[in-house]
N, C-alpha and C positions, 0 to 999 in steps of 0.2 A: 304335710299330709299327702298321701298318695292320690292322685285321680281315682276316681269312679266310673264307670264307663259302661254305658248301659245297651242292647241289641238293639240291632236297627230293622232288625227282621225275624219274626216269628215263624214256622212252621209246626201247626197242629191239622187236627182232622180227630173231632172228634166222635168220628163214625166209627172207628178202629181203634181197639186199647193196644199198646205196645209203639206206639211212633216211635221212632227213635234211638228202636233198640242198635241198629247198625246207624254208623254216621260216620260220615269224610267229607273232606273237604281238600280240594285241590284247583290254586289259582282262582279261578271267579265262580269258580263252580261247589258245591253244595248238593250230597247224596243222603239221601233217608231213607233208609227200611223201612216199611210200615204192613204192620203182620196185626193181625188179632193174639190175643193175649191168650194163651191156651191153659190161664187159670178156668178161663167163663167158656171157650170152646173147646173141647178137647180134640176135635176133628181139625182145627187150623184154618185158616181162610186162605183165598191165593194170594201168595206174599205178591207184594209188588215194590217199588224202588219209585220215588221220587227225585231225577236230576233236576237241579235248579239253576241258573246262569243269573248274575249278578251284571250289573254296568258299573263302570267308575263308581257313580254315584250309591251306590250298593239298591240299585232297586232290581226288580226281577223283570229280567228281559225275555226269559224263555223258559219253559217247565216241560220236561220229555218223562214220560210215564216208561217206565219199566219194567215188567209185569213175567213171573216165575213161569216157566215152560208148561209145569201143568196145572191144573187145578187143585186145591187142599195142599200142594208142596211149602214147606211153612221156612221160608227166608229165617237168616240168623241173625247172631247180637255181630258180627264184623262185618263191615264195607271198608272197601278199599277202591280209591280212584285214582288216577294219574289219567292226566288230560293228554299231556307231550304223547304218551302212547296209544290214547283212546281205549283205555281199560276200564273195566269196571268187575271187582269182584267180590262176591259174598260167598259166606258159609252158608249152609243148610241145616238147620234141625231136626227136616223129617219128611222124606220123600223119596219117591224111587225112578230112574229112569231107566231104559236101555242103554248101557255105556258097551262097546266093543262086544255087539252081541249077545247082551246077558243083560238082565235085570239085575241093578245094583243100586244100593244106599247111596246116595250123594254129597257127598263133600261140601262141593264147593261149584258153583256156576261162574264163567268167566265170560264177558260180553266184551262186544268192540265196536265203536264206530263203525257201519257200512259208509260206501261211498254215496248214502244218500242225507249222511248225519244223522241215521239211525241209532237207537244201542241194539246189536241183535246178538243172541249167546253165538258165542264163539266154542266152547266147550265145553262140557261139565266131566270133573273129577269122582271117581269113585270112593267112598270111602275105604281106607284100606282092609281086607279079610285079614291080617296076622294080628287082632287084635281079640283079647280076653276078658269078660270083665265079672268081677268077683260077685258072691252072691248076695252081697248091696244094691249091685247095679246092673240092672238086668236092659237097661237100655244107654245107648253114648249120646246124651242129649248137646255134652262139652266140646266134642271132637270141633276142630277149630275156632272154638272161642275167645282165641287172639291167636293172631296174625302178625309177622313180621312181613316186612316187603322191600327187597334189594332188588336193584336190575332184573333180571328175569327168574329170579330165584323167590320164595316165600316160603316163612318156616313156621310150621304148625303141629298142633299133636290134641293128644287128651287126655286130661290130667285124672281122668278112671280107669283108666287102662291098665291091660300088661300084656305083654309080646308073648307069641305062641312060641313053643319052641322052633326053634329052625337051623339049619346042619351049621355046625358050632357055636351055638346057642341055648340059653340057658331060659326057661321061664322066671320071671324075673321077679314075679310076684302082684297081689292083689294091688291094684290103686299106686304102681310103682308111676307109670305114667308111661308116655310115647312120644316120641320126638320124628317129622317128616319134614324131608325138601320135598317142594315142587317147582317144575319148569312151567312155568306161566306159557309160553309158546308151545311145549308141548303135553302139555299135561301131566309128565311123569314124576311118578311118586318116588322116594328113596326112604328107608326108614335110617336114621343117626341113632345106633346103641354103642353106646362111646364106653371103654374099658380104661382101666388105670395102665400103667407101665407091667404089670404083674399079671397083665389080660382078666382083670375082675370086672364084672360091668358094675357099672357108676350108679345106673337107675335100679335104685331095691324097691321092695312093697312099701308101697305107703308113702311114697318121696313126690307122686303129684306133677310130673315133670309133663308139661303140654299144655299151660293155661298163663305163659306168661314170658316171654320171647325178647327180643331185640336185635337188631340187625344194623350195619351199618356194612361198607366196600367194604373192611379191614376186619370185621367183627363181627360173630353171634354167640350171643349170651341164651342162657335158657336156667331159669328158675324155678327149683321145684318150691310148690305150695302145697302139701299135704305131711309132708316130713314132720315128724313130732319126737320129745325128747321127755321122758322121765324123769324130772327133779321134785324132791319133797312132795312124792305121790302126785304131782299133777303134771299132766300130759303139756306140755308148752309147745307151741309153732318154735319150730328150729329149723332155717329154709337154708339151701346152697346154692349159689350159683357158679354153672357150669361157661367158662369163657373159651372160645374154638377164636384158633385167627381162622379169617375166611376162608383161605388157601386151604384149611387142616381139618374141617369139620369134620371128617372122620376118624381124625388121630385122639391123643389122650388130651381132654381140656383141664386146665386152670381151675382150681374149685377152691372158691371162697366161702369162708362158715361165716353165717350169723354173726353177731357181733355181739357181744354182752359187756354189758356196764352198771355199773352203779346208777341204781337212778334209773333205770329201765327197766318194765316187768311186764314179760310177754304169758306171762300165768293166766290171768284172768279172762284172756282172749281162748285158753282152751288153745286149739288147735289149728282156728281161723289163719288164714293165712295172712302173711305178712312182712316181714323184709322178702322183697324182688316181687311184690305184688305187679307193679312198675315199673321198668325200667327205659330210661333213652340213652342215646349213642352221642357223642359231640367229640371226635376227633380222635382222640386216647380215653376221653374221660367219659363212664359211666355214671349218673343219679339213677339211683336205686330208692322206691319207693318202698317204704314199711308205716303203710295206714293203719293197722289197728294197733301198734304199742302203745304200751303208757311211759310218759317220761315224767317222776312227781319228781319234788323238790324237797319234800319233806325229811328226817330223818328215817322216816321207814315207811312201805307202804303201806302199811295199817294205820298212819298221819288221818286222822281226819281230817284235816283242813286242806293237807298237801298231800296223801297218798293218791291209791289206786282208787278211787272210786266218782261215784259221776256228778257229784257235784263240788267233787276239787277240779271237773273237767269243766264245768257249767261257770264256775265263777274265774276264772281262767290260771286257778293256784297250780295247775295238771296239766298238760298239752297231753292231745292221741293224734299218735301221725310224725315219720319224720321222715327227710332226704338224705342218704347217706352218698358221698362222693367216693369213686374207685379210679384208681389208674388200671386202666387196661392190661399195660403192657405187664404190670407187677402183680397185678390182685391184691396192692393195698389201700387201705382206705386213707385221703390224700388231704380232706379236709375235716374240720369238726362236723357232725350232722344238724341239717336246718331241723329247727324246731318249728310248731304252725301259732300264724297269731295267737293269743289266746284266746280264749273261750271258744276255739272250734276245733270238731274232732274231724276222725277217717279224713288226716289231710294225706295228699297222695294217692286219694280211691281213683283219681283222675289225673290223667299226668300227660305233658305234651309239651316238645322243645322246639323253637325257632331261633336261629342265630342265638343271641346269649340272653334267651327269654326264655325263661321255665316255668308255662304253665303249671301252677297245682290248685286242683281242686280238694273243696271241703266244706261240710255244714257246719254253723252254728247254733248255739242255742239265743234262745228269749224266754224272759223271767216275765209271769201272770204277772197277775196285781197281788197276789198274796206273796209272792218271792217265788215260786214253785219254778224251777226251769223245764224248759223242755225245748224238741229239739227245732227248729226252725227250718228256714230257708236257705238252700246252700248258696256257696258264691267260688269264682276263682280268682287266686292271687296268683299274678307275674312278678318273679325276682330276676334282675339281673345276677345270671352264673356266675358274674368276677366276683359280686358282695360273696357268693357259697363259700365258689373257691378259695377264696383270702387266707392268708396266713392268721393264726391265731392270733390273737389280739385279748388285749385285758376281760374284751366283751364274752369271753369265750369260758364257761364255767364245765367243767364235767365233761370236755369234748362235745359241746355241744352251746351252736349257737343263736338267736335269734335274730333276721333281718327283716329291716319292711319290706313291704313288697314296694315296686315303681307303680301298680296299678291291679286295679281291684273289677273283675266284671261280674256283674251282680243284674238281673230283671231288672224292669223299672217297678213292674209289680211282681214283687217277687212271690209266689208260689209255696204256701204255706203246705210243711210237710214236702215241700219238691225237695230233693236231691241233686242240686244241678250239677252237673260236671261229672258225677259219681259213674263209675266203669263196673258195674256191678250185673254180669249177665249182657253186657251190652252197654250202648250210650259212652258215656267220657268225655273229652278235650282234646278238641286237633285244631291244626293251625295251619295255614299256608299263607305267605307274604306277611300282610297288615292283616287278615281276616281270621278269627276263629269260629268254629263249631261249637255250641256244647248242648249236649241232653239233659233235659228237663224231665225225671222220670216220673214225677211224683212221686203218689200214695200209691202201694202195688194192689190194695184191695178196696173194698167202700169204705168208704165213710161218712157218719150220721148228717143227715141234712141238719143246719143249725135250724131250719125253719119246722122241723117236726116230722117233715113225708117221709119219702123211702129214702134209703142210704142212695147216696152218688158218689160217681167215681172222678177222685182225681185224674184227670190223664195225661200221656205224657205232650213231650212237646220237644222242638229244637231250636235253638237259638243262633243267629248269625250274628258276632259281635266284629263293628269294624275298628282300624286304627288300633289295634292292639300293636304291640312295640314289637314288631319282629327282631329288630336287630337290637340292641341299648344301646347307644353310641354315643360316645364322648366326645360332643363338636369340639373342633379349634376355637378362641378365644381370645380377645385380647385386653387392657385394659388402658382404658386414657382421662388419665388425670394430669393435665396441666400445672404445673406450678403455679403458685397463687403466691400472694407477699399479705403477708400479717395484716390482716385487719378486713382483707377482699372475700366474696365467694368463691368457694370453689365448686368445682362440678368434676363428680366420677366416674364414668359411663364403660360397663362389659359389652362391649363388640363381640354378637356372635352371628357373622355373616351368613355361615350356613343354616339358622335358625329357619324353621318351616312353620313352628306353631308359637302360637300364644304361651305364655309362662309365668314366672316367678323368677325374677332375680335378689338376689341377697349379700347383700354386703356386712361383713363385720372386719369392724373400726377401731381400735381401742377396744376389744371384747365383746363388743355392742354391735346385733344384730339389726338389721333393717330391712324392709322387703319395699319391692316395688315391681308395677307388672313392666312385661318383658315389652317394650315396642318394635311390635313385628314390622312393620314398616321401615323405622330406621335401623332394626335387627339390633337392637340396644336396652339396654336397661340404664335409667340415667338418676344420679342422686346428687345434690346441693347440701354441699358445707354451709352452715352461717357464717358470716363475718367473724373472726376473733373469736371465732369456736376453739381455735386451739395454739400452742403457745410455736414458736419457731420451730423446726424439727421434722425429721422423716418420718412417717407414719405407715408400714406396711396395710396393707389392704388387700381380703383375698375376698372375692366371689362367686358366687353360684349360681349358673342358669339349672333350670328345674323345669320340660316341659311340662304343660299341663294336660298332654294329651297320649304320648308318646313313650315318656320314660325318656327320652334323649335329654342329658344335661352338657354342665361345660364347665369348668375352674379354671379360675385363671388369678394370679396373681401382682400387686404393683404397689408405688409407692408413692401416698397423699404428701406432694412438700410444701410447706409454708415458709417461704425464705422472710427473711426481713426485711423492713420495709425502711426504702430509702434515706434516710434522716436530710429534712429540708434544712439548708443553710441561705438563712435572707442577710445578704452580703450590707453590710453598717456604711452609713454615706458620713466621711469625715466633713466637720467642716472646717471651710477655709476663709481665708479673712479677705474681703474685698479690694482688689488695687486701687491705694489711691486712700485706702478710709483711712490707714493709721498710717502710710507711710508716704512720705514724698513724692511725685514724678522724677523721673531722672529727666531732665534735659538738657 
């Protein structure tokens, strides 16, 4: 069974609705947006930024306020920090300053360490004038609501948008979307409207492209979310993503479609978006997130037991939510798609990668007393990327397959109706070293007091979880079992020197499992044969360390031998006959 692993540090304030809509986390440090919710104000309050500094020990050594240039300017759902550079930078939802002269809409504000260990803004970015928006959408609440972040480059856009005409350029249409770089050191803007080989632009009406990014030295991906498809009269999320090597971002990218399978129905979701909600970078290889499909197992999804609907999702007959793997280099898809434990959906709404840990977040449900489900408390699971990426295996039904997670972070008190981890307008799952972030959003409006008064508001919050498995790592291992002779104890013992934490070792013998805790002291896991437990003969023996904190294990393999046991020979005393009793002396 996987570890549980619960925060070691809360951050709320419940003087302010919205905590948490932006959140980072870089090294020992921990950044919060904390803005009024502008369901209950519609005028905004001054956004302001909580830095928080951790010690070894995860307690809080130091909290530096940092507080939006003007007043009413309303801070966004992205924070981004990098310590190494002394950056700090958010979106903006709604404010205006003097940028180069001119009163202009705001992007995005970028701060920096002064030489007194200040945050003081370093520059704010203009939101760009070449953009359009249809007449749905009379204001760009979206414009960088996720964020990519490479060296000095970040790539953002707004998935309401469309591009104004401009000299060899096409309007591109309502709700196609917009794609921008920016140089962090100088603030300048670029807009990316990427053409095919035949010079068509890629971004049409309706495709969404600016709410969903990824970046790595070698790579940027961009997903559109609004793209929709026509089958049997319903509208379905049909999303692409667009793949640039770094070097090329303005040449023609790689476009990958959706995926369709048996056993998948993106119908019901309408038009929500979905495959590339998500997306992380790890080398060559892309995980692409698609939180709201349905994957049933039934013969059709009109199954009640096992189709599309939400109590084949509640009793865990139905998964919603899957990770799809891509090779970069190819644009194809490399492994089966994870599927989410069961009984929880929107897995993927929350997504974050360290070394070969992949954060995904997801809620569950819980059943009344009368059976009724409904929807719970969210949590995140960490899988080791080698279980994703594995070759197929028997486990594997329909391209698609199930793995545990190494480790489960979940409240102690978990937050009924909270959404933890969920990237929905803000909040999510980020990770630096051993430490993760995640947002607590809750309930977005009131709800009834149990005790009869007035409605109360859930509110959000953010959580710091430590010892999360950055890296998964397969210690070295050995095993020592001494030869024994028929009939003696024997003793088995997994050596795993570089063991750091407390554990589970397991031994299986003859088919037969056995567990015992790991001794971290002698870095061992040790087990006793009885006597004449087993007959002459080699007995392979494989086992398994399992931290209990970490996700770090270890295999190692050997051989139990029972040799046989000596056979005693008690040597027969002849007898001899006395000199002298029966026979003569000679003299």
């Amino acid at each position: 069974m996987f570890p549980e692993v619960h925060e070691l540090y809360e951050f709320r304030d419940d003087s302010v609705r919205g905590t948490s809509r932006g959140l980072a986390i870089d090294k020992e440090y921990m950044a919060v947006v904390r803005r009024t919710n502008t369901v209950i104000d519609d005028t905004g309050a001054t956004g302001d930024i909580e830095v928080i500094r951790f010690n070894d020990a995860n307690e809080v050594i130091e909290e530096k306020h940092v507080t939006a240039p003007l007043s009413g300017m309303e801070l966004g759902d992205q924070l981004l920090i990098n310590m190494d550079r002394g950056m700090l930078i958010t979106n903006v939802r709604k404010g205006k300053l003097e940028i180069k002269g001119e009163e202009r809409d705001v992007a995005l504000l970028i701060y920096e360490l002064d030489g007194t260990g200040e945050w003081a803004l370093s520059r704010a970015v203009a939101r760009p004038e070449g953009l359009e928006f249809g007449p749905y959408y009379k204001f760009a609440p979206t414009f960088g609501d996720h964020i990519a972040w490479e060296g000095d480059t970040l790539v953002l856009g707004d998935n309401l948008s469309e591009r104004r005409p401009e000299p060899g350029d096409e309007v591109l249409g309502n709700g196609a979307g917009s794609m921008f770089t920016v140089d962090v050191t100088t603030g300048e803007m670029q807009a990316v409207v990427p053409k095919d080989e035949n010079g068509i632009q890629l971004f049409s009406s309706q495709y969404g492209i600016g709410s969903s990014f990824a970046m790595s030295e070698d790579y940027v991906v961009a997903a559109t979310t609004r793209r929709r498809t026509l089958i049997d009269d319903v509208w379905m999320s049909d999303q692409l993503l667009f793949i640039w090597k770094r070097d090329n971002l303005f040449g023609s990218p790689t476009v990958v479609s959706q995926p369709w399978a048996d056993g998948t129905d993106f119908g019901k979701i309408r038009a929500l978006p979905a495959f590339g909600y998500r997306m992380k970078i790890d080398g060559d290889t892309l995980y692409v997130a698609s939180p709201m499909e349905y994957n049933y197992f039934g013969d059709s999804m009109d199954d009640p037991d096992q189709g599309v609907n939400d109590n084949s999702v509640a009793y865990g007959t139905t998964t919603r939510g899957a990770v799809y793997t891509y090779s970069l280099k190819t644009g194809e898809q490399i492994a089966p798609k994870l599927l989410p434990p069961r009984h929880t959906q929107n897995f993927g709404s929350g997504f974050a990668l360290q070394g070969n840990a992949l954060l995904v977040s997801s809620y569950s449900y819980l059943f009344d007393e009368e059976g009724t489900p409904h929807v719970a408390e969210g949590e995140v699971h960490v899988f080791d990327t080698r279980q994703i990426t594995a070759p197929a295996g028997p486990e594997v039904v329909a391209n698609r397959r199930e793995v545990e997670p190494v480790q489960l972070l979940k409240p102690k008190v978990p937050q009924s109706e909270g959404y933890l981890g969920v990237e929905w307008g803000g909040g999510g799952v980020y990770v630096s070293g051993s430490r993760a972030a995640v947002s607590n959003f809750g309930y977005y409006g009131s709800m009834p007091d149990p005790a009869g008064g007035e409605p109360v508001w859930n509110l959000s919050s953010a959580y710091l979880f430590g010892t999360v498995a950055p890296n998964i790592v397969e210690l070295p291992a050995e095993v020592q079992a001494p030869a024994i002779e028929y009939g003696q104890e024997g003793v088995i013992r997994m050596l795993v020197p570089s063991a750091s934490t407390d554990g589970t070792v397991t031994l299986t013998l003859e088919g037969v499992e056995s567990d015992t805790a790991f001794d971290l002291v002698n870095r061992w896991g040790a087990f006793t044969t009885p006597a004449a437990a087993r007959d002459v003969g080699d007995y392979p023996v494989s086992l398994h360390y399992q931290s209990s904190v970490n996700g770090q294990f270890a295999d190692a393999t050997g051989t139990h031998t029972v040799a046989k046991a000596p056979t005693k020979i008690t040597p027969s005393v002849p007898v001899v006959a006395v000199a002298g009793s029966t026979q003569e002396d000679d003299e």
